[in-house]
C-alpha positions as a Markdown table, in Angstrom:
| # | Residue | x | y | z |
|---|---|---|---|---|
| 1 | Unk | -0.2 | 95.3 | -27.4 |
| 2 | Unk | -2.3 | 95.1 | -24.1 |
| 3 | Unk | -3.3 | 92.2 | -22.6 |
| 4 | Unk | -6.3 | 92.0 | -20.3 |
| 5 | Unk | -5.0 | 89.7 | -17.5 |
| 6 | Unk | -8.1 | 90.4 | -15.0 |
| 7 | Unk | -10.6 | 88.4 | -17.6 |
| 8 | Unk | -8.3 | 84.8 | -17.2 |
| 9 | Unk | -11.0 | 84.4 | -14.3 |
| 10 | Unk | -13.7 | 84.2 | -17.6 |
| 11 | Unk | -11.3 | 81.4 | -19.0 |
| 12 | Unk | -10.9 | 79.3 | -16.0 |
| 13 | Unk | -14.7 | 79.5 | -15.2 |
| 14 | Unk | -15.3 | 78.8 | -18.6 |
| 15 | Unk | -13.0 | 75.2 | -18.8 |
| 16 | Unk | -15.0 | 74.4 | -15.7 |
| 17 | Unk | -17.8 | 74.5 | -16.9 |
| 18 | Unk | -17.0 | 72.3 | -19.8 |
| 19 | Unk | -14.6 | 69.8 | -17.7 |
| 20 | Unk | -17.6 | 69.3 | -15.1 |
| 21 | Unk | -20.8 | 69.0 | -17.4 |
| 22 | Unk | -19.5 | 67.2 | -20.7 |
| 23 | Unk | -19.1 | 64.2 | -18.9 |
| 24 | Unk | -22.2 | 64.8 | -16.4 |
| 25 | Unk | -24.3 | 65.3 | -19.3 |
| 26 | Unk | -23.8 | 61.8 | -20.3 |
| 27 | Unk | -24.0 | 60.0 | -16.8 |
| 28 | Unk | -26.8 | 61.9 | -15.2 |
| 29 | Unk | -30.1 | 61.0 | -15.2 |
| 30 | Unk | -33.0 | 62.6 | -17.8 |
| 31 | Unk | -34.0 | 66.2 | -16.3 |
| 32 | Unk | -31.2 | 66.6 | -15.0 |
| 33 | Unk | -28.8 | 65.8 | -18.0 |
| 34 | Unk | -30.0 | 69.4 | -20.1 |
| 35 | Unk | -28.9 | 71.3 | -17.3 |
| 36 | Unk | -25.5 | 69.8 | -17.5 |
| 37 | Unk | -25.6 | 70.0 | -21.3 |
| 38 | Unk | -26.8 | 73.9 | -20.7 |
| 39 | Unk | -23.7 | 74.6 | -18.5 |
| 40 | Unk | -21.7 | 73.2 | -21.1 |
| 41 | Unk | -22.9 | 75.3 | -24.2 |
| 42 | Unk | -22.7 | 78.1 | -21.4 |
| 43 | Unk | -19.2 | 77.1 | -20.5 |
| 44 | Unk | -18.3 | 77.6 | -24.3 |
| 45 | Unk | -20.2 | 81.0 | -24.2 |
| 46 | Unk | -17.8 | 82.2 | -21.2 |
| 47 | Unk | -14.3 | 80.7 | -22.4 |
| 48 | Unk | -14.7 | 82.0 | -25.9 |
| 49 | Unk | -15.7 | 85.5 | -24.3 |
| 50 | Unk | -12.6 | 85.5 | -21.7 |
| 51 | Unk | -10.5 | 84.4 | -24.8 |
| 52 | Unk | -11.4 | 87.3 | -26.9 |
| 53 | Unk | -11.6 | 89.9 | -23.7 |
| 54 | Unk | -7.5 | 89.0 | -22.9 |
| 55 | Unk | -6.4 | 89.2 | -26.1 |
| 56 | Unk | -8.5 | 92.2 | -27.4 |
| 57 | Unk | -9.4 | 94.3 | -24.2 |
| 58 | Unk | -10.8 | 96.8 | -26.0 |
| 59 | Unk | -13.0 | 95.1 | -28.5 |
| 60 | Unk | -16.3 | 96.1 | -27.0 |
């Protein structure tokens, strides 16, 4: 089994995102709370991606 160990930079990014803006999203103010709730959702988007990229290099 290969293991794609240059896309753990997709999973890291990825928890960032989510660690930063989950808790931004509830404690900034209006306008700017939807981008913190988009770089969640994106955050999801990249993790899950960098996930499936290590374990399954070759799945695209």
């Amino acid at each position: 089994m290969k293991i794609g160990y240059q896309y753990t930079a997709l999973i890291v990014t990825g928890l960032a995102g989510i660690l930063w803006g989950l808790p931004a999203a509830h404690r900034l103010k209006s306008p700017l709370d939807i981008a913190a709730a988009a770089a969640v959702l994106c955050g999801v988007v990249v993790f899950i991606l960098g996930v499936l990229l290590t374990c399954i290099p070759v799945f695209f």
